[in-house]
N, C-alpha and C positions, 0 to 999 in steps of 0.2 A: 504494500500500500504506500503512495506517498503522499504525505503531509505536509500541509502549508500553512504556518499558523500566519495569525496577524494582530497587533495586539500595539500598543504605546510604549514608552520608552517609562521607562518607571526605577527608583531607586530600593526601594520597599519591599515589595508583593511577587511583582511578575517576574524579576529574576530568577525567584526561590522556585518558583514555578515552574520557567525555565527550563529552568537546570535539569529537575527532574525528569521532564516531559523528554528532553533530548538524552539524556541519560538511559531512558526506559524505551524510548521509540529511535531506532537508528534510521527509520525511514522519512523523518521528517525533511525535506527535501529545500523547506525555504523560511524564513523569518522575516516580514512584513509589517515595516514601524511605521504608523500611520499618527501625523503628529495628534498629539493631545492634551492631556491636562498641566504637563510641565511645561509653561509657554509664560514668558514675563507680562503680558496680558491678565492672566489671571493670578496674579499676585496680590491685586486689592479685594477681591471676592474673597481669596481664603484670610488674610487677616479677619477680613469683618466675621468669617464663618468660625474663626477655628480660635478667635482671642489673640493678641498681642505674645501671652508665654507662649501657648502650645505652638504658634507658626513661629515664634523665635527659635523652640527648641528642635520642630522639623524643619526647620529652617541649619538651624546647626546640624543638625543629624544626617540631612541630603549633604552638605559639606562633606562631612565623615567619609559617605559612601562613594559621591564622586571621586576622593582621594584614591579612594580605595581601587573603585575601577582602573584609574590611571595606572596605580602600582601593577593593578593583572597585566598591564600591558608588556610588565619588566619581568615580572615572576609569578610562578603558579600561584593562585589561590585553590582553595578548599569550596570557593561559591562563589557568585557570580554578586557582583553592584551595581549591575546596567543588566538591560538585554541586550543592549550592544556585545559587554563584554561574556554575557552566557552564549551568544549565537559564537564570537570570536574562540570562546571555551570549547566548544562541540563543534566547530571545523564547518559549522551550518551558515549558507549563505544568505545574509540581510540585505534587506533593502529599505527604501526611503519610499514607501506609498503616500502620495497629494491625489490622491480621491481613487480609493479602493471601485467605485463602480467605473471607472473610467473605461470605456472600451477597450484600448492600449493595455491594461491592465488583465482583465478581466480577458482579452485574447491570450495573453502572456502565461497566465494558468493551464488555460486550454492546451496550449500548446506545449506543456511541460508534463502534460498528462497529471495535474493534480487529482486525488483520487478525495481524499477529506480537507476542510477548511477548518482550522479551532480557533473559533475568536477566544483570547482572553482579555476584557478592559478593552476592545477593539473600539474608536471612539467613532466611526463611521455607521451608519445604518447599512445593511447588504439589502440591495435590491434583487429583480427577478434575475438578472443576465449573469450576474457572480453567482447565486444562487445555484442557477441552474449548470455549473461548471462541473463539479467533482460530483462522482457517480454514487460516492456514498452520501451526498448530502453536504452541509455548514452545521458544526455545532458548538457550542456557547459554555462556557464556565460562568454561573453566576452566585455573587455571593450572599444570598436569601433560599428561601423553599418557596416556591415561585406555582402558582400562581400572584401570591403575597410578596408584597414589596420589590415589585418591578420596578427599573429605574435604576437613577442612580443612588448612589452611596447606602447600599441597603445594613449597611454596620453602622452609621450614624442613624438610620432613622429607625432600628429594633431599638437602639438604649434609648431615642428620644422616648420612644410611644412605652418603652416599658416593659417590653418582651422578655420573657425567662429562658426564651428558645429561639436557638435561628439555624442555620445549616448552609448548605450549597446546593445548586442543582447545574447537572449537566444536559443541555437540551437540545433537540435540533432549532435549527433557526430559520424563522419565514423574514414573509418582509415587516410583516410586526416586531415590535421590541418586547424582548421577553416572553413571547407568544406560544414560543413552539413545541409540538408534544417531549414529555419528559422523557430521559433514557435513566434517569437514577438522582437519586437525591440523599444525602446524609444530612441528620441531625448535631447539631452541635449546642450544648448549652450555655447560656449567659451568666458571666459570674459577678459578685458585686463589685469588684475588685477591675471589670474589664473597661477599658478605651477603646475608643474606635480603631485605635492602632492596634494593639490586645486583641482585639477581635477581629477585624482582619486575617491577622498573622495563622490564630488557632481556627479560622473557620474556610476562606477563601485558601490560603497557604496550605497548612498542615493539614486538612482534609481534604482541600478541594483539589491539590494535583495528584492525590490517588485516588480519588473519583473522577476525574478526568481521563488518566490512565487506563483504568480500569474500565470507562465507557468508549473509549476507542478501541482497545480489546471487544467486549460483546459486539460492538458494527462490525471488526474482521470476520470474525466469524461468525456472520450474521446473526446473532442472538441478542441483540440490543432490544430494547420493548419501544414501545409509543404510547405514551400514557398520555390522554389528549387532559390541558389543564383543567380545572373547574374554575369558570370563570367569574362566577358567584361569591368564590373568595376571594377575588383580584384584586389588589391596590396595589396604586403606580406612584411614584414620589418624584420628585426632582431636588435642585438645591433648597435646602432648608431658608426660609424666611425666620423673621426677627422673633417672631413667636413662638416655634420647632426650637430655634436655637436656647431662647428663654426656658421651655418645659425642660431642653436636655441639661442644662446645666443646673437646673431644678432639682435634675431626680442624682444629682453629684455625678454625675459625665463628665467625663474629658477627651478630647481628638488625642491628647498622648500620655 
């Protein structure tokens, strides 16, 4: 099978992710950074979102890791600080994706014969023509139990609302967001002690790239399920307003 993922440049989350996925799949064939959330653009949205300490101290912490990237570039590391530097780790070929449906794009699969697509954190919407490329389908990491809490930042909005539980689900992907029937989902539970960062790491990270794994295995071997969502439990979030962010720091939340 060959594999194509596509997904943001990230210092956190998607490396650790990374790492594994190309570690555990040698047929991954391409790595597709499609820009996103790290953009000096949105520098004043996460202050207002995240408070003055906590973006100081992700603010110091991205420092940290870019360092750290840099140093892979001289000597091995044990894990990756960019996906830059995980694709560079596992010998896998990256690129620079400005509009994932782009025709030019979306032939250039075709014609590499991609067989699976994994978004992870992919910040583009996939329409019908990428879509319909890989013979096994597009499928998605996400970090909620989904029909509930589509969208983004589903680890900030379970501690706003309060939730004792949350998980991952791996899904295939239409042209809706978060739409598509499930192929498996794990439970993870919320501790009082967790941040959004905290939570992230033990739910989207540490469960969710062996349930990733593990749901590209059952597609090889065609035994993957399609569990169509119940849409009656649905709710879709976006960036938190002044209010979300007030209940989360309410109930003693923190982004770090």
């Amino acid at each position: 099978m060959r594999i194509y993922v596509l997904t943001q440049e990230d210092a956190f989350y998607i490396p650790l992710i990374i790492d594994y996925l190309l570690a555990e799949r040698r047929d991954v064939v391409g790595v597709g950074l499609v820009p996103g959330e790290l953009r000096t653009a949105h520098v004043g949205r996460y202050v207002r979102m995240m408070g003055p300490r906590d973006f100081l101290l992700q603010s110091l912490n991205l420092v940290v890791h870019r360092f750290c990237a840099l140093i892979g570039r001289l000597v091995p590391l044990s894990r990756s600080f960019s996906v830059t530097h995980a694709a560079r780790r596992a010998r896998v070929p990256l690129e620079v994706v400005r509009g994932v449906n782009r025709p030019a794009f979306v032939e250039s699969l075709r014609s590499r014969g991609v067989d699976l697509i994994v978004s992870i954190a992919c910040p583009e919407k996939l329409k019908g023509d990428l879509l319909g490329v890989p013979r096994h389908g597009c499928i998605n990491l996400h970090g909620a139990l989904l029909p509930r809490y589509q969208g983004l930042l589903p680890s900030f909005w379970v501690l706003a609302q309060g939730e004792r539980e949350t998980g991952v689900t791996v899904h295939y992907m239409d042209e809706s967001i978060d739409r598509g029937d499930i192929i498996l989902q794990e439970r993870v539970p919320i501790e009082d002690r967790d941040t959004v960062h905290s939570l992230v790491h033990r739910s989207k990270v540490r469960v969710g790239r062996y349930a990733l794994v593990r749901a590209i295995g059952l597609i090889e071997r065609g035994e993957a399920p399609r569990r169509e969502m119940d849409f009656t439990q649905a709710s879709r979030f976006s960036y938190p307003d002044d209010r979300a962010l007030r209940e989360f720091r309410a109930r003693g939340r923190r982004f770090i």
